[in-house]
C-alpha atoms as an extended CHARMM CRD file, in Angstrom:
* protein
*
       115  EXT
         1         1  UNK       CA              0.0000000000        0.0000000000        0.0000000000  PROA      1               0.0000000000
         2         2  UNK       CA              1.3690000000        3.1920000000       -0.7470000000  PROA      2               0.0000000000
         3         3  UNK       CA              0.9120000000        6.1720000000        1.5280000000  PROA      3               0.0000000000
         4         4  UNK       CA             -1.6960000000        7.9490000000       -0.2700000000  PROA      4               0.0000000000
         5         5  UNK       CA             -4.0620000000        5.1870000000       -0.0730000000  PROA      5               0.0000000000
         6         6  UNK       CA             -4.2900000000        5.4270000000        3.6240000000  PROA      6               0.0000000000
         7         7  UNK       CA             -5.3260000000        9.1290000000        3.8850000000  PROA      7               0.0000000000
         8         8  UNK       CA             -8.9080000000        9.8320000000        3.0080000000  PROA      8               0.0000000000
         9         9  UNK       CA             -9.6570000000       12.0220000000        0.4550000000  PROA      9               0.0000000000
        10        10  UNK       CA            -12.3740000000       14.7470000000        1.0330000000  PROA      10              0.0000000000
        11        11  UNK       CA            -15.7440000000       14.5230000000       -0.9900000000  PROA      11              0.0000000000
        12        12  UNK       CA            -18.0770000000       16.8430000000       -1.8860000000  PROA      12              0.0000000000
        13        13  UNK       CA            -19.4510000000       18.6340000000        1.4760000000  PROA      13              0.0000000000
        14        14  UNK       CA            -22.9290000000       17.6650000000        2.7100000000  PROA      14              0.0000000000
        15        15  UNK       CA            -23.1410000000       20.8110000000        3.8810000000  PROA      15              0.0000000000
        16        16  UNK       CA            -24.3570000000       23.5380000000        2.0200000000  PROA      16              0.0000000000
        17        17  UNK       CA            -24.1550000000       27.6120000000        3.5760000000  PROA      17              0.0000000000
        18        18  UNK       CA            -28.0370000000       29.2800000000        3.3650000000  PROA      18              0.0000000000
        19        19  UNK       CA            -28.1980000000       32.6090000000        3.1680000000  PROA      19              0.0000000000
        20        20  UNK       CA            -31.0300000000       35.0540000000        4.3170000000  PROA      20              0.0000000000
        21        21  UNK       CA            -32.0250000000       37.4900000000        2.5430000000  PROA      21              0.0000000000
        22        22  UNK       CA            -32.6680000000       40.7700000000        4.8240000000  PROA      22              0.0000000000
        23        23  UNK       CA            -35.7610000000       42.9030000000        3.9720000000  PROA      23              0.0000000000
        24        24  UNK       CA            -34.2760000000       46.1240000000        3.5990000000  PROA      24              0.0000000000
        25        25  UNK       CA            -36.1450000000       48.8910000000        5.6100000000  PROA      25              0.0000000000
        26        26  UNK       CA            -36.0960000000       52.2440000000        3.7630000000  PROA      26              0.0000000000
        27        27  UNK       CA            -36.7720000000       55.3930000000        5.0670000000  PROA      27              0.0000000000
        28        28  UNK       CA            -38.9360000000       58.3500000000        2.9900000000  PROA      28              0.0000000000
        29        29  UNK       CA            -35.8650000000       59.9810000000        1.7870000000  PROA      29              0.0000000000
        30        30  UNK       CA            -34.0370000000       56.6660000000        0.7160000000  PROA      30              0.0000000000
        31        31  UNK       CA            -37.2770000000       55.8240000000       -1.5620000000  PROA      31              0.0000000000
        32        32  UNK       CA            -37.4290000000       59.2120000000       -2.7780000000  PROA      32              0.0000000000
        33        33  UNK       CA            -33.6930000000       58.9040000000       -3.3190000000  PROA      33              0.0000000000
        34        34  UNK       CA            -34.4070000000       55.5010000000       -5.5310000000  PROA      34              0.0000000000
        35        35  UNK       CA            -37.7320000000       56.9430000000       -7.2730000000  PROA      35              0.0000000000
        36        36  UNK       CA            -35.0780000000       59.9040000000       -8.1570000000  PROA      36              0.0000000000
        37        37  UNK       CA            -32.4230000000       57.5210000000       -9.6600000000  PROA      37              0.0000000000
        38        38  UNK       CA            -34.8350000000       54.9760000000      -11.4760000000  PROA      38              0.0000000000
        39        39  UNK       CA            -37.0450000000       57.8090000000      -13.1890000000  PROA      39              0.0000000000
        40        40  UNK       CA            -36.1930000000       58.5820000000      -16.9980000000  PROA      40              0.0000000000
        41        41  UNK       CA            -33.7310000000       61.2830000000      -17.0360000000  PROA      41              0.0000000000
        42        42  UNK       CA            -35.0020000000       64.7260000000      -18.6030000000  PROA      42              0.0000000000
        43        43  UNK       CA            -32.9020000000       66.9170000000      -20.5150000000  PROA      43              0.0000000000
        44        44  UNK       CA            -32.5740000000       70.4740000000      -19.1750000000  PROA      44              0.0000000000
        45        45  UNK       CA            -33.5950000000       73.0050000000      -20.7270000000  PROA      45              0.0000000000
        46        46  UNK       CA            -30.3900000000       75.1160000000      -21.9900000000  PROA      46              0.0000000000
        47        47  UNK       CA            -31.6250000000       78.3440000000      -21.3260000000  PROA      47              0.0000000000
        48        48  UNK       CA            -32.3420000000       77.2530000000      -17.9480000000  PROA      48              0.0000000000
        49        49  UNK       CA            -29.0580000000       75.5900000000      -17.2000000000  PROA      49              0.0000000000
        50        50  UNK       CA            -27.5420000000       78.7930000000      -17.8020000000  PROA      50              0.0000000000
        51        51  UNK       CA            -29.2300000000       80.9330000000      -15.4340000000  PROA      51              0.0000000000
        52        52  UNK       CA            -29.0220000000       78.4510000000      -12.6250000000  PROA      52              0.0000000000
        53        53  UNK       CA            -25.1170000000       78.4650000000      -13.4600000000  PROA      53              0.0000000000
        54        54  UNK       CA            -25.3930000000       82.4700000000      -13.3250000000  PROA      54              0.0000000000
        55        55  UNK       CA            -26.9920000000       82.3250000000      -10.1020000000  PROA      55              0.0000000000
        56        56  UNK       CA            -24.1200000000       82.3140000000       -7.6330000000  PROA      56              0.0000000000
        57        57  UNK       CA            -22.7140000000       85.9080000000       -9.3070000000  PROA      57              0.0000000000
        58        58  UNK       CA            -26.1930000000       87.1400000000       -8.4240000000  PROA      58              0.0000000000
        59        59  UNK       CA            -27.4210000000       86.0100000000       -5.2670000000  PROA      59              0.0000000000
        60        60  UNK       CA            -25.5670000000       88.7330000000       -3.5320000000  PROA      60              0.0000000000
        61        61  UNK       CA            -26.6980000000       91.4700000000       -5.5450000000  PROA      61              0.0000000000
        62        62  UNK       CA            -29.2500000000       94.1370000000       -3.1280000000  PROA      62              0.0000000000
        63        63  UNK       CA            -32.4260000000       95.2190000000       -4.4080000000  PROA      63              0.0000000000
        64        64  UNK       CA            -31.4330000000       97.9290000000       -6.8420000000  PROA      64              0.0000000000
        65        65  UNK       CA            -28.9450000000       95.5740000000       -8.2830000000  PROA      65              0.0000000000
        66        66  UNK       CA            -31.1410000000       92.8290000000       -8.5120000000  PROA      66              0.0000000000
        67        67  UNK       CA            -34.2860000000       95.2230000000      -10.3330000000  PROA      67              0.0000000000
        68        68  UNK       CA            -31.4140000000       96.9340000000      -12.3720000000  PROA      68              0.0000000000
        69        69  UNK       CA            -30.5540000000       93.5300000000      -13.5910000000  PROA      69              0.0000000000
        70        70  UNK       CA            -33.8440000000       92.3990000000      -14.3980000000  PROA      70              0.0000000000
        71        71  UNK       CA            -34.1670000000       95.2560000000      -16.4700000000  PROA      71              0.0000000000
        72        72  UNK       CA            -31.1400000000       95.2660000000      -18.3490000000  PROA      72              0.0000000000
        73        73  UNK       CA            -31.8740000000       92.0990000000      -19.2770000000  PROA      73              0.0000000000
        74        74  UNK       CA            -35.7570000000       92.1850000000      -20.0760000000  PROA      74              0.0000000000
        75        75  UNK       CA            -34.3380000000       95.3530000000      -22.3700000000  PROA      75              0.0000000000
        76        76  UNK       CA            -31.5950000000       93.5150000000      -24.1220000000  PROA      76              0.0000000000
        77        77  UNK       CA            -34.0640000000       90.7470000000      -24.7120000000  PROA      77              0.0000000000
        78        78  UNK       CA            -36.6460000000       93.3060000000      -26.5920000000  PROA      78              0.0000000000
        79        79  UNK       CA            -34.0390000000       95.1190000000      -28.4640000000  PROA      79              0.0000000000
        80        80  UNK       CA            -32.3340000000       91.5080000000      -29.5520000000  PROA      80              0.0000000000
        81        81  UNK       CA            -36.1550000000       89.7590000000      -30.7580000000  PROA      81              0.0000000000
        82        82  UNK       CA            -37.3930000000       93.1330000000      -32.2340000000  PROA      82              0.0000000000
        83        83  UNK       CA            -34.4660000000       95.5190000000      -32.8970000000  PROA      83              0.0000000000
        84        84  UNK       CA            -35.5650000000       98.7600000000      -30.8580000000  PROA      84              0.0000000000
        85        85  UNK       CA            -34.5130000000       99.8270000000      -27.2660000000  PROA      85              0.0000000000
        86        86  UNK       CA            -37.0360000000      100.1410000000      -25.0180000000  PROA      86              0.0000000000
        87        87  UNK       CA            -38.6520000000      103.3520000000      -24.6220000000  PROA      87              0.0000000000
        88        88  UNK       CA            -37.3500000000      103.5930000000      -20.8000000000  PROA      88              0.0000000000
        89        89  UNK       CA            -33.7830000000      104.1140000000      -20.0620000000  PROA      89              0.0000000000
        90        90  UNK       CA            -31.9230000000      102.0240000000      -17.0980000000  PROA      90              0.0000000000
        91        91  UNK       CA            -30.4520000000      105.1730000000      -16.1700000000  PROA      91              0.0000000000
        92        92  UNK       CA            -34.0750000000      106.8230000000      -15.2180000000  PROA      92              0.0000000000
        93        93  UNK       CA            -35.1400000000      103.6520000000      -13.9680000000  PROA      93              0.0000000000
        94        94  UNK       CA            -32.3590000000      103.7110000000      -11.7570000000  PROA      94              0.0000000000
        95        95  UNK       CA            -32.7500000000      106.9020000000      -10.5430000000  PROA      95              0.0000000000
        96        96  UNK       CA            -36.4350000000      106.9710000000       -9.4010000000  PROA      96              0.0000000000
        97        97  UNK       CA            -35.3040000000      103.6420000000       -7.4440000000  PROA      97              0.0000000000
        98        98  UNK       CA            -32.2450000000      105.2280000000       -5.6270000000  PROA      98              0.0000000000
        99        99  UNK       CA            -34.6020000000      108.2520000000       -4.7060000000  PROA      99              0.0000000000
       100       100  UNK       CA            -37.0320000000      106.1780000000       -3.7310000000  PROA      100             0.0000000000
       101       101  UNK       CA            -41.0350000000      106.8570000000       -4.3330000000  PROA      101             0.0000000000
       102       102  UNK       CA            -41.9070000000      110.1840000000       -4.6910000000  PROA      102             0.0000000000
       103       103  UNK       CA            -45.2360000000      111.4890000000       -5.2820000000  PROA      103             0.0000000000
       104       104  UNK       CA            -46.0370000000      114.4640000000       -7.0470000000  PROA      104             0.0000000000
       105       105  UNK       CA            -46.5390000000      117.6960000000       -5.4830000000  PROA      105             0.0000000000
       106       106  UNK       CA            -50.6220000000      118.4470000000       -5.7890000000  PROA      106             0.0000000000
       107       107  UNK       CA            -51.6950000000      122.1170000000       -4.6610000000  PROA      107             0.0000000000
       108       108  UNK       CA            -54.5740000000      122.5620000000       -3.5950000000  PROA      108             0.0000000000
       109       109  UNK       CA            -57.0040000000      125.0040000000       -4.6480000000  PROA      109             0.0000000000
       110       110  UNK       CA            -59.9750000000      126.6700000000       -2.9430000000  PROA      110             0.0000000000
       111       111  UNK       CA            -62.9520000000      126.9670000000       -5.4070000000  PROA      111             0.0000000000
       112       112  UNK       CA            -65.1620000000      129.2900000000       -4.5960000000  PROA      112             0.0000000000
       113       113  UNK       CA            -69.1290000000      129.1390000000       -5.4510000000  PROA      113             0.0000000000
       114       114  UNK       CA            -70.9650000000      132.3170000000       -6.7840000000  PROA      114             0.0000000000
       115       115  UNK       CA            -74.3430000000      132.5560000000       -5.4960000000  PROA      115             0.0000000000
């Protein structure tokens, strides 16, 4: 007999490993998170991208920077589609706002009734 004949060789193992399969628990922002990732991606909108990109020079801006803006670019948008400035300037637009509201002077006058 040699001396490979005397040690037993393994077989196949009887045993076989079982695994369980955990129900994942998921909280409301996890399934949003999923619902998110699974949903058909949309294409931006270009014109969209690009003023969310402009956003972070902006957010600073105060009011009269912010309503100068707006109106710089509401008039470069009219003058670009139909060729004209607009009939307002920035500059008095401006103005008025760094003054503030005025109202107009109104005098009054006494009327008198003839009898």
């Amino acid at each position: 007999m040699s001396s490979t004949d005397d040690v037993p060789v393994p077989g196949p193992s009887r045993y076989v490993p079982v695994t369980r399969k955990r129900t994942l628990q998921l909280d409301d922002f996890e399934k949003d998170t999923l619902e998110a990732l699974k949903a058909p991606k949309e294409k931006e909108n270009r014109h969209l991208s690009f003023f969310k990109g402009i956003l972070p020079s902006i957010e600073d801006f105060t009011e009269l920077q912010t309503l100068t803006f707006q109106t710089k670019v509401l008039q470069l948008i009219t003058e670009m589609r139909y060729g004209q400035s607009t009939p307002h300037s920035s500059f008095a637009f401006e103005e008025q706002l760094s003054h503030g509201y005025q109202k107009p002077e109104i005098t009054k006058v006494r009327v008198r009734t003839v009898q």
